[in-house]
C-alpha positions in Angstrom: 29.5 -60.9 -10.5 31.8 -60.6 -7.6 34.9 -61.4 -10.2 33.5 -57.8 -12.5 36.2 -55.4 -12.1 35.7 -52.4 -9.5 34.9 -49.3 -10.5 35.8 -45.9 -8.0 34.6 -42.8 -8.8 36.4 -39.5 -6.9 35.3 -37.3 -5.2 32.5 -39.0 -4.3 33.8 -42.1 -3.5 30.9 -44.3 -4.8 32.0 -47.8 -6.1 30.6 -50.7 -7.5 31.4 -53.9 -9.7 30.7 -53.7 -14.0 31.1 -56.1 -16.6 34.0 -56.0 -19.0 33.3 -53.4 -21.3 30.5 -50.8 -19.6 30.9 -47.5 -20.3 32.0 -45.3 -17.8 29.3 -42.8 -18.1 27.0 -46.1 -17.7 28.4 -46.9 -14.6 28.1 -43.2 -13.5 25.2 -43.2 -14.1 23.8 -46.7 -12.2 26.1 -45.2 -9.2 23.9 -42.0 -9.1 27.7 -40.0 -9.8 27.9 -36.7 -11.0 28.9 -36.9 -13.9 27.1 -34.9 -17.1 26.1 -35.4 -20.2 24.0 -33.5 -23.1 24.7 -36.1 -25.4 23.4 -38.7 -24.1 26.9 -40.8 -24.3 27.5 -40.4 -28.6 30.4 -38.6 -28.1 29.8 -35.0 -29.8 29.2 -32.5 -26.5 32.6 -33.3 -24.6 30.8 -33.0 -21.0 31.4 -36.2 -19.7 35.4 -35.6 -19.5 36.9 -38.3 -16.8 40.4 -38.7 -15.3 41.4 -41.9 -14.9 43.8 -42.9 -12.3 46.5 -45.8 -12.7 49.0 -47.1 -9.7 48.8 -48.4 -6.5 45.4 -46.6 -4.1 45.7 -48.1 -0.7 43.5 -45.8 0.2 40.8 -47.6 -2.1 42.7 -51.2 -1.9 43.4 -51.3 -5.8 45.9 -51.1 -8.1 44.9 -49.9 -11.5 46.7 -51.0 -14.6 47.5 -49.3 -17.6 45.1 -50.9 -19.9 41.9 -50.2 -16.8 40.4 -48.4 -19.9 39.6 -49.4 -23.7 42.3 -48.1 -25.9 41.6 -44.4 -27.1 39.0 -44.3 -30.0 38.1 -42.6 -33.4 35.2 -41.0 -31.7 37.9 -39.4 -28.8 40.3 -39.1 -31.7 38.2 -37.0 -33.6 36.8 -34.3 -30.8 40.9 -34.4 -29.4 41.6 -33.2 -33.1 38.3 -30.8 -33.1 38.3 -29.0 -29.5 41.4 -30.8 -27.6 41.4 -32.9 -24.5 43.6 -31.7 -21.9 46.0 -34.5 -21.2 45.0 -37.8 -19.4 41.5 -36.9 -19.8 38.8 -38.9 -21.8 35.5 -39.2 -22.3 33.3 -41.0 -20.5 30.7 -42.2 -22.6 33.8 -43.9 -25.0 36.1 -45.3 -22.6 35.2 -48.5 -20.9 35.7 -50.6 -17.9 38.3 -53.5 -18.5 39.8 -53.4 -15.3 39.6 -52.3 -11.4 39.6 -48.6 -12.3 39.7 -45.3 -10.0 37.7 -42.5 -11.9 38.2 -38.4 -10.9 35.6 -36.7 -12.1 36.6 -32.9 -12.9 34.0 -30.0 -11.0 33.6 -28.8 -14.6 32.2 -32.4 -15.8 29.7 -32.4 -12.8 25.7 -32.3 -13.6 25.4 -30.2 -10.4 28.9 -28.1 -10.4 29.5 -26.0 -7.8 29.2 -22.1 -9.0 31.3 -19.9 -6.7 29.5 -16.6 -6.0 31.9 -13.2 -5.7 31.1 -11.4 -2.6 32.9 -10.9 1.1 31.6 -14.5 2.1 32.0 -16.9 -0.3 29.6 -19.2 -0.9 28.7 -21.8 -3.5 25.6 -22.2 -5.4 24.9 -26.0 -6.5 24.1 -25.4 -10.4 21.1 -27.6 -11.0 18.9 -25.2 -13.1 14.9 -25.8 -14.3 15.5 -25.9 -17.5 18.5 -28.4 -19.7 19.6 -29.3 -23.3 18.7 -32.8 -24.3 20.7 -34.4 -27.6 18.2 -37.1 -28.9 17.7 -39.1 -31.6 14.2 -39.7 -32.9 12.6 -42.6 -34.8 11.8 -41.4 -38.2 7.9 -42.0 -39.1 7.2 -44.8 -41.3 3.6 -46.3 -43.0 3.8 -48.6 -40.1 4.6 -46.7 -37.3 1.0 -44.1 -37.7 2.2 -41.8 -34.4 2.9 -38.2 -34.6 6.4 -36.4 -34.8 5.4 -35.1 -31.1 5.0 -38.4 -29.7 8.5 -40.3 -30.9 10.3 -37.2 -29.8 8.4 -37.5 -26.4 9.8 -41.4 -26.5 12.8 -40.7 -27.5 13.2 -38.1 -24.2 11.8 -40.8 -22.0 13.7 -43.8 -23.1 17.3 -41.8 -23.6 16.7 -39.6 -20.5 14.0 -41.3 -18.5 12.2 -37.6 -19.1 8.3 -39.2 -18.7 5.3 -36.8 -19.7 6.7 -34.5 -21.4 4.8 -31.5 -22.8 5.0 -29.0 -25.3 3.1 -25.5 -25.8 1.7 -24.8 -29.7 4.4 -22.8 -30.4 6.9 -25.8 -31.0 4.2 -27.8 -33.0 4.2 -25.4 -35.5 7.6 -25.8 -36.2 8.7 -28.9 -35.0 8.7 -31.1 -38.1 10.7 -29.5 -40.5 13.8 -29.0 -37.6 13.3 -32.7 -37.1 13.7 -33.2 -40.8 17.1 -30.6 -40.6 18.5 -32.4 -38.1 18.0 -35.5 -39.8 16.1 -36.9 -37.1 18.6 -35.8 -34.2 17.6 -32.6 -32.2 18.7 -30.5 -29.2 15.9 -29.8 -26.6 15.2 -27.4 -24.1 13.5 -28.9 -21.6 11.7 -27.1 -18.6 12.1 -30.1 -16.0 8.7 -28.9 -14.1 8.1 -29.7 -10.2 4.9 -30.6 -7.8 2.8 -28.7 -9.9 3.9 -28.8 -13.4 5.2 -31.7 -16.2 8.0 -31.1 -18.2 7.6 -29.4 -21.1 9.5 -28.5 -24.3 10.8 -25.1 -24.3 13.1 -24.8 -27.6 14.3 -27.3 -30.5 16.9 -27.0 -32.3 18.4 -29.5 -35.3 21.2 -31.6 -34.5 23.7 -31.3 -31.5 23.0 -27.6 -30.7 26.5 -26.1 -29.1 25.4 -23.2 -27.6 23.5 -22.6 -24.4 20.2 -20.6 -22.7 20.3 -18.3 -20.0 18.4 -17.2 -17.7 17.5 -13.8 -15.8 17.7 -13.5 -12.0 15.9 -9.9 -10.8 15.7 -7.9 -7.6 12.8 -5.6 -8.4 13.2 -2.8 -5.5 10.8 -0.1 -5.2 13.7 2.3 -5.8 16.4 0.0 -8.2 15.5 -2.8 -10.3 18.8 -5.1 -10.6 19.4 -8.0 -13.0 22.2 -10.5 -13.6 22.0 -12.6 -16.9 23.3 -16.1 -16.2 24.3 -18.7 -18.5 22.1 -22.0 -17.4 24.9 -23.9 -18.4 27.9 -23.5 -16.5 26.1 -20.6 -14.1 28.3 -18.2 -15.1 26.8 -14.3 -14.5 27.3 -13.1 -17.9 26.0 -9.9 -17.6 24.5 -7.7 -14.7 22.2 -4.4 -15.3 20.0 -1.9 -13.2 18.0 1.1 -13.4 15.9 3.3 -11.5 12.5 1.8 -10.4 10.0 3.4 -13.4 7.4 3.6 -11.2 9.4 6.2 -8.6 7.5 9.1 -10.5 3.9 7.6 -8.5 5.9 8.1 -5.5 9.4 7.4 -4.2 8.2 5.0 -1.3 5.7 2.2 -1.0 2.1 3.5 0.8 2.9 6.3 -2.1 2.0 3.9 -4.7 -0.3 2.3 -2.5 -1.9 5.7 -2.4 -2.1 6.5 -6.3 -3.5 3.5 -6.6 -6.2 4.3 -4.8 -7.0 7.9 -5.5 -6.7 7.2 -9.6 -9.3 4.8 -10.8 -6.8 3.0 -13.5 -3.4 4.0 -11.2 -2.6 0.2 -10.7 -2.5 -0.1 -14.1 -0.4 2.5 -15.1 1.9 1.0 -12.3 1.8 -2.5 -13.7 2.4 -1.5 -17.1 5.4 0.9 -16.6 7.4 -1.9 -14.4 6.6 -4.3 -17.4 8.3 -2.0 -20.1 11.0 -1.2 -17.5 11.4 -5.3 -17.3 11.9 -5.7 -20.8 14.4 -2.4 -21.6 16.5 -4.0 -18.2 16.2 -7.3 -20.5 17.3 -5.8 -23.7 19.9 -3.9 -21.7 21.7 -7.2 -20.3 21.3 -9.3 -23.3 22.6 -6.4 -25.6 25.9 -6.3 -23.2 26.3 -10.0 -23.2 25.6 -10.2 -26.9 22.9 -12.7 -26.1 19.9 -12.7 -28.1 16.7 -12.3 -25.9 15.1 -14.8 -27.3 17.4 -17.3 -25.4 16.1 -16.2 -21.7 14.4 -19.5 -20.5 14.3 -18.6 -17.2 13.2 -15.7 -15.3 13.2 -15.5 -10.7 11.5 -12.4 -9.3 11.9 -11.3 -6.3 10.6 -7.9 -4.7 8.7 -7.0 -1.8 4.8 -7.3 -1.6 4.0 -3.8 -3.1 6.4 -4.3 -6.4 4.9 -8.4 -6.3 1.1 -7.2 -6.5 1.8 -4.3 -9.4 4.1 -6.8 -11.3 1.3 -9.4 -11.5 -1.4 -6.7 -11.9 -2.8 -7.0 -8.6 -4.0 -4.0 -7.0 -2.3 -3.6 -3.7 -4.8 -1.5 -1.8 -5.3 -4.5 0.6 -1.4 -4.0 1.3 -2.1 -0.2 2.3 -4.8 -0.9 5.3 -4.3 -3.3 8.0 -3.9 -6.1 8.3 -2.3 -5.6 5.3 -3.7 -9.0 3.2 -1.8 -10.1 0.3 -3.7 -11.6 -2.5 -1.3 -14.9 -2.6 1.4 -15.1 -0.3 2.8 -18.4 -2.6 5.2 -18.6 -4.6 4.2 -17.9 -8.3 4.9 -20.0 -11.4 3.7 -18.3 -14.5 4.6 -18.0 -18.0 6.7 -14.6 -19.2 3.9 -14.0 -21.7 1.8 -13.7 -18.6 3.8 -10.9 -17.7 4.0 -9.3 -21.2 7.8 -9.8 -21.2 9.8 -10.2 -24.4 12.1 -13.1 -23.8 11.6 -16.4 -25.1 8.1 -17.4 -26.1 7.5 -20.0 -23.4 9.6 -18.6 -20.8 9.0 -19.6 -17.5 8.7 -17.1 -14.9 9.2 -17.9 -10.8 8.3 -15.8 -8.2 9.7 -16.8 -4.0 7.2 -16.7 -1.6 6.2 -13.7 0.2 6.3 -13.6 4.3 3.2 -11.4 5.0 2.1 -8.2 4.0 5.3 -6.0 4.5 7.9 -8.7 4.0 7.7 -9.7 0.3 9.6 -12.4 -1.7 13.0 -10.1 -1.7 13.2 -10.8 1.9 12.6 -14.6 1.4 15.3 -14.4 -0.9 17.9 -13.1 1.6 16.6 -15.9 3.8 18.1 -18.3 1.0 21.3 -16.5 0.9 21.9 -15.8 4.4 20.2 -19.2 6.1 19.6 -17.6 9.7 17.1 -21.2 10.3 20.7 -22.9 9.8 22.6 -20.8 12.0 24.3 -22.2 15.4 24.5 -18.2 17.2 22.2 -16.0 17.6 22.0 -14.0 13.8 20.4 -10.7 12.7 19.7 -10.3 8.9 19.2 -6.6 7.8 18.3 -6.0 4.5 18.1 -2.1 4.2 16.3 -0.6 1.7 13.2 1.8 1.2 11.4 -0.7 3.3 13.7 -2.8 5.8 13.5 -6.6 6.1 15.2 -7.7 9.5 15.6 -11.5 10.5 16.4 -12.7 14.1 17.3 -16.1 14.5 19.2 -19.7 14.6 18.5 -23.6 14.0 15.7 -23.4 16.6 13.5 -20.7 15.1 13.9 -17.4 12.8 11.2 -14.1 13.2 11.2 -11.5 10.6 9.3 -8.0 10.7 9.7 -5.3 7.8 10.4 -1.3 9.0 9.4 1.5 6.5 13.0 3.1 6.7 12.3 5.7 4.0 14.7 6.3 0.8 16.8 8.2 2.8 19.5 5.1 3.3 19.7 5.4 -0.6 20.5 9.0 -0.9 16.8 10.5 -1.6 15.1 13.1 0.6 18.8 13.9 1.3 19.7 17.9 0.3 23.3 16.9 -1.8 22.1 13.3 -1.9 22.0 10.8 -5.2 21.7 7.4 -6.3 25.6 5.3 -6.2 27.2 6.1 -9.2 30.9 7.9 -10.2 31.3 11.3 -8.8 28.9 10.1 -5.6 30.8 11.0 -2.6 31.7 7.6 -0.7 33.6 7.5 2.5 34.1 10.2 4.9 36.2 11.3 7.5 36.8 14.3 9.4 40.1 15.8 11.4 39.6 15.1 14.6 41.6 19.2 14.9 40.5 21.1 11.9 36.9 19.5 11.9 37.0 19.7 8.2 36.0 16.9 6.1 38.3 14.9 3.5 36.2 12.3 1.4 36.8 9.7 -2.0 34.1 9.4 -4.4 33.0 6.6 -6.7 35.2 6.0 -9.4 38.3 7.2 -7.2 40.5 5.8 -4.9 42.2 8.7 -3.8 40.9 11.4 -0.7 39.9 14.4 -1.8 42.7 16.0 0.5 45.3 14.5 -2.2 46.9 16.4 -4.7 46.0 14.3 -7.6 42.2 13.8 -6.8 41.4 17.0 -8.9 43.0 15.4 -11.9 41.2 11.9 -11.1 37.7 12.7 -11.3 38.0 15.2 -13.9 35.3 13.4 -16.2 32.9 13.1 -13.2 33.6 15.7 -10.5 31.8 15.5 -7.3 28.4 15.4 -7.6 26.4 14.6 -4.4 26.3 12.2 -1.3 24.8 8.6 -1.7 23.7 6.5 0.8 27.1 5.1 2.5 28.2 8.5 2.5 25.7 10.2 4.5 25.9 7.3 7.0 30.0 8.0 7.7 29.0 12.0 7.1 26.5 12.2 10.1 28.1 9.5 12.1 31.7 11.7 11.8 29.7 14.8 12.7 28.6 12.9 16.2 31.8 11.6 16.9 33.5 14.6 16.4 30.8 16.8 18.0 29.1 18.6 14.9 26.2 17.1 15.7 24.6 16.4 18.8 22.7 13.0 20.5 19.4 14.7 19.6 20.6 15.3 16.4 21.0 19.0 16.3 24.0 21.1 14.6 26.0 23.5 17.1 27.1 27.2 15.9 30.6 27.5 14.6 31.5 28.2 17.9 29.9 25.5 19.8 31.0 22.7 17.3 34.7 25.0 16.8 34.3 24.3 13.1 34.6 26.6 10.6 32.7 24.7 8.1 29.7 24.7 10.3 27.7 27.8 9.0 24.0 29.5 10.0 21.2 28.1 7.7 18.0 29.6 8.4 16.8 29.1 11.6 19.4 25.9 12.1 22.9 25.3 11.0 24.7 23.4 8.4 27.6 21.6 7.6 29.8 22.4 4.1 30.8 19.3 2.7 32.4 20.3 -0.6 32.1 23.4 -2.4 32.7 23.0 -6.4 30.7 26.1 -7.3 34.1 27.8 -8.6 34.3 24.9 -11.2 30.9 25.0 -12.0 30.3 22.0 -9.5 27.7 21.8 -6.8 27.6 23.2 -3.2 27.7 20.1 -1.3 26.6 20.3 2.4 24.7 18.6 5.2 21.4 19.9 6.5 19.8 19.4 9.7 16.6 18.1 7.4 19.0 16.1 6.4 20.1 15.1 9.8 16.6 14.3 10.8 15.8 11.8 7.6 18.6 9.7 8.9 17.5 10.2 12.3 14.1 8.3 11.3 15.6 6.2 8.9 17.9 4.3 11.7 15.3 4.5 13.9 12.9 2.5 12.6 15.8 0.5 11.2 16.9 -0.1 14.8 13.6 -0.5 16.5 12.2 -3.4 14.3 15.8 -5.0 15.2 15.1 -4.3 19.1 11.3 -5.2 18.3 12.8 -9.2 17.5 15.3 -9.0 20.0 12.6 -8.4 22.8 10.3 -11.5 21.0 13.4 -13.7 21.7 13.8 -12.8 25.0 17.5 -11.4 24.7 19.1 -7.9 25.1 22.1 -8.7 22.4 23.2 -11.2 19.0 26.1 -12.7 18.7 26.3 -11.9 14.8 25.2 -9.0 12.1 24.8 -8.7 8.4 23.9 -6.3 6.9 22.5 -7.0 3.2 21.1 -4.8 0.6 22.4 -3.2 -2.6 24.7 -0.8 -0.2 25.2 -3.1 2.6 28.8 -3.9 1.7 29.7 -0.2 1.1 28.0 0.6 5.0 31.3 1.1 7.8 29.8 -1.0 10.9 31.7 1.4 13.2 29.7 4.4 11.6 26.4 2.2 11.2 26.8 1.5 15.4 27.6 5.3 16.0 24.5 6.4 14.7 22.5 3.2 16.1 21.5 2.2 13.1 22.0 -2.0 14.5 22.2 -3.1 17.7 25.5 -2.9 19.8 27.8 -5.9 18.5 31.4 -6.7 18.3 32.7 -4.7 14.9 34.3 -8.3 13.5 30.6 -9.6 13.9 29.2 -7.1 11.5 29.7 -8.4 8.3 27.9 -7.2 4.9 26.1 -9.6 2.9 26.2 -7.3 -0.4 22.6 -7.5 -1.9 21.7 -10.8 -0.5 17.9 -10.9 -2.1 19.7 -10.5 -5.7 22.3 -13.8 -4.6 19.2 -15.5 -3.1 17.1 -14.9 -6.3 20.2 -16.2 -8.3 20.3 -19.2 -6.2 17.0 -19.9 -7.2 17.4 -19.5 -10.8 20.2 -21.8 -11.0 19.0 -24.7 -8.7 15.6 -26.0 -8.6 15.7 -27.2 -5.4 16.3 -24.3 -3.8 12.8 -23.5 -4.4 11.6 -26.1 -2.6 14.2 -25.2 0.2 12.9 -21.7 0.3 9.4 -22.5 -0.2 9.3 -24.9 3.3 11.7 -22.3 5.1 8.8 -19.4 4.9 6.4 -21.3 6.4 8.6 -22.0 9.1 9.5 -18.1 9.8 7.5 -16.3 11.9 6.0 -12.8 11.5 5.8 -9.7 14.0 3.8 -6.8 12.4 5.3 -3.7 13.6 2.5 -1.6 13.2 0.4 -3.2 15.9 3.4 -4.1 18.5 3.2 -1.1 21.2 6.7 -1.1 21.6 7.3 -0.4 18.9 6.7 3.4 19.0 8.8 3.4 22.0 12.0 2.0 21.0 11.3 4.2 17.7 11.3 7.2 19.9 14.5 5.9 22.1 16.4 5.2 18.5 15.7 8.7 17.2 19.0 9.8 19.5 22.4 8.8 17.9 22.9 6.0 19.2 20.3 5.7 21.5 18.6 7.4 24.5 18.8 4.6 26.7 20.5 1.6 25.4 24.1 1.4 26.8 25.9 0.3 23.6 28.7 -1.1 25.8 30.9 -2.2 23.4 30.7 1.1 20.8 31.9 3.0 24.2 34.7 1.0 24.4 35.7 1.8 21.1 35.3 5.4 20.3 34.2 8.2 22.8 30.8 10.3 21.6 30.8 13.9 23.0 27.9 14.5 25.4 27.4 17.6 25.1 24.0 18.9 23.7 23.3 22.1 21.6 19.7 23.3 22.1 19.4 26.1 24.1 19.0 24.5 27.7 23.3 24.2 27.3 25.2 21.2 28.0 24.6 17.6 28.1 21.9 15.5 29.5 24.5 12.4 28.5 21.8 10.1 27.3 20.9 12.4 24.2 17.1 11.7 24.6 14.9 14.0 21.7 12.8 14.4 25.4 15.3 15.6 27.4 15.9 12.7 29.9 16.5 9.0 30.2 13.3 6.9 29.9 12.5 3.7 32.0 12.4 0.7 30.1 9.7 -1.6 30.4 10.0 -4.9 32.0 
């Protein structure tokens, strides 16, 4: 009736007209508000906390009285006493409507609550997860009522939550009835909500209101690093966050290494599958035992790797992956059980893989497709994921490629001579005196250069111990700039490069980093093998870049980010210098952090995002690198530092890289070509 009182909900300003007496988590509810509940509206789990508003809203043409709302109750009394309310709140599924009312309903009461994610860009994830806690109450059996326990608790999900179908896996027969009996007919359920392909199914039961939570696992599985980050399903809080090396690194440090054992040892898969599984479940152990969460509460579990680490994880052999044209067994996204994967979580743990892109760009790369949303972008966006294998997006609203570039571990500090994983005592940043040509440098676990007189004292418990992957970048990029290293890539003599730290190394020359060998420390210095693994490492970074740029038809992009697990530790000045990314404006080159572990995270804590993600990959388009001609060519061009034939306009405007060349036919052929001379490009 038009004389019901009006009923405004902030902030999302939906209204309508109840009858005298509705509850306000009623009306919420018949509005399609926000507002959440595990309850069900019997007062006990406190989530549907309102703020009313009284006075004068022109905004919203009411006035709200004082008595808008019943009287506070027993039932608000009671949890006030219990927990506390913080003032002018209630409770939503207590107070009701008896007059024109304006209702604020706090971002910690809302079903889908925004979770802010810590990183450079801040972004928020909607938290809307795949599996929730249900309070019902169930109709006790009588001689006249013959159904099963099973069925009344599935009635009592449909008719108290309008949860239809529900399923349940053996495990929670067998020891349904007597919790039903605990609880004295009220129970807490977990329940998997399902999608397109599967019902909803009962995951956990506990007796009565149950007033803890789940949690769920959201893992990047790298070829080098596996990374998780335990989240609680409830508020999508990151409770805990653990990695470890890749298990499987001693079949080979990069990909087509694994590929390779797989094929040359009749049951090498295997051993492959079966050593990332037991690595899974000590990473598992590891985060729940520094959260203090029992295993047994993981729900939820979102993979995402690339196609290699996909196949072994599922026990798939990948030799199809290691021979063109490179066919993945399902390219889908994967919804499985975690007993399918022999992990030791929760007995009917669900398990949810992303979609892969093609044969070389896996379901990590989808993931940072999620995060990073180049399909939404207005300018012109490129999406570099670096890692043992590369995953580069080019794109905006009107279409996105991708293409994958075998970069090597060298971007992560292997194959390097002083080089090692990120971790305290890892040598960071880098510059060098522009006079002296001697380095200064931090580590991990310091903020202080090494040219200060306290840094001794400040890494005494870890030292200096090598070089990771952000530190070899600024090391060989300072060496170009300051001409310790040529555009070739070769080291001059101590008299060529006027450095004293430069020294003779065989048939080449090196470059002394650090020397701790007094203190029992390492010798830390840079090698021209070195030198050449980053060479090829940003080349073939660079030229699947230049490989989508030529696709779409332009020569530059108006953004960059660079993603992966070092991506916000990478300078974009030093990054440019060695040509690692196209030439860009350095405010334009922004670091995503590791965007496939946000994107996998995304997916475990909204369920829709799966579909999002699921429709965006078919949408992106692949190039294969390996059959593209030019390819090879831009890979050869990229090899210089930066480039034998781009121009890198904006980088010259910035700094000033010596010319000058060191191989024996003297001085400089200014374009730094490995062949000596610039090379035509082809129309």
């Amino acid at each position: 009736m038009t004389d019901d009182p009006l009923v405004i909900f902030t902030p999302s300003g939906k209204r309508g007209r109840f009858p005298v007496g509705t509850a306000i988590l009623t009306a919420a509810r018949q509005l399609g508000v926000d507002l959440d509940s595990v309850c069900g509206g019997r007062g006990i789990c406190s989530k549907c906390q309102i703020s009313p508003g009284y006075g004068e809203f022109s905004k919203h043409g009411v006035t709200v009285a004082k008595d808008a709302l019943s009287p506070w109750n027993a039932v608000e009394a009671r949890y006030d006493e219990k927990r506390g309310l913080k003032e002018g709140r209630r409770l939503g599924c207590q107070a009701t409507v008896q007059g024109d009312v304006v209702i604020d309903v706090p971002a910690e009461s809302q079903v889908h609550k925004q979770v802010v994610r810590k990183r450079a860009e801040l972004r928020d994830i909607t938290l809307n997860p795949s599996t929730k806690l249900y309070y019902v109450e169930v109709e006790e059996p009588d001689m006249h009522d013959p159904s099963g326990d099973l069925e009344r608790l599935r009635k009592a999900l449909l008719e108290q939550w309008e949860l239809d179908e529900v399923a349940a896996d053996l495990h929670i027969l067998q020891k349904m009835q007597p919790i039903l009996r605990k609880g004295g007919w009220k129970v807490t359920v977990a329940v998997h909500l399902g999608d397109h392909e599967n019902k909803p199914r009962i995951m956990h039961i506990w007796p009565g209101f149950y007033e803890g939570t789940i949690y769920g696992v959201a893992v990047d599985l790298g070829s080098t690093t596996i990374a998780a980050h335990l989240c609680d399903l409830q508020t999508g809080e990151v409770v805990a966050s653990s990695g470890m090396m890749n298990p499987q690194i001693r079949f080979g440090e990069d990909l087509m290494s694994r590929v390779s054992y797989s094929m040359m040892n009749p049951d090498g898969a295997n051993e492959m599958t079966v050593a990332v599984r037991e690595g899974m479940n000590a990473l598992f152990t590891q985060v729940g035992t520094d959260a203090n969460v029992d295993k047994s509460l993981i729900v939820d579990v979102v993979f995402v790797c690339n196609p290699v680490m996909h196949h072994l994880l599922l026990g798939i052999d990948p030799f199809e992956l290691g021979q063109a044209p490179f066919a993945l067994a399902t390219s889908n996204a994967m919804r499985l059980r975690a007993d399918d994967l022999d992990l030791s979580i929760h007995p009917s743990a669900r398990v949810y893989l992303l979609p892969c892109i093609a044969g070389h760009v896996g379901a990590d790369a989808a993931a940072v497709a999620l995060s990073e949303s180049p399909n939404t972008s207005e300018d012109l966006l490129l999406v570099v994921d670096v890692g043992t294998n590369a995953e580069i997006f080019l794109g905006n609203k009107e279409k996105v490629l991708a293409c994958s570039s075998p970069t090597g571990p060298a971007f992560e500090g292997a194959q390097i001579s002083s080089g090692q994983r990120a971790a305290p005592g890892a040598i960071e940043r880098v510059e060098i005196d522009p006079l002296t040509k001697l380095p200064r440098f931090k580590v991990i676990g310091s903020d202080l250069w090494s040219d200060d007189e306290d840094f001794k004292a400040a890494i005494a418990s870890t030292g200096v111990t090598g070089i990771c992957g952000s530190g070899i970048i600024e090391m060989v990029a300072e060496m170009r700039m300051h001409g310790i290293v040529d555009a070739p890539g070769l080291i001059g003599t101590p008299e060529q490069t006027g450095s004293c730290a430069v020294f003779a190394d065989g048939r080449t020359n090196s470059y002394l980093v650090y020397d701790g060998t007094a203190d029992g420390g390492p010798k830390i210095t840079v090698t021209n093998r070195d030198i050449r693994e980053i060479q090829m490492a940003k080349a073939a970074l660079y030229s699947g870049a230049r490989l989508l740029m030529d696709k779409f038809g332009v020569d530059k992009v108006d953004r960059v980010v660079l993603a992966g697990a070092f991506g916000a530790h990478i300078s974009s000045k030093h990054a440019m210098v060695l040509g690692m990314i196209p030439d860009a404006p350095l405010d334009k080159v922004t670091s995503a952090g590791n965007a496939a572990g946000t994107g996998a995270r995304i997916a475990l804590l909204n369920r829709e995002a799966r579909a999002e993600i699921e429709e965006t990959v078919r949408n992106i388009h692949k190039i294969e690198t390996a059959i593209e001609p030019r390819f090879q060519e831009h890979f050869v061009n990229a090899s210089a530092m930066p480039n034998a034939v781009e121009p890198f306009p904006i980088l010259n405007s910035i700094v000033t890289l010596p010319t000058r060349t060191f191989n024996t036919g003297g001085s400089g052929n200014g374009g730094g070509s490995p062949r000596g001379g610039r090379r035509r490009r082809r129309d």
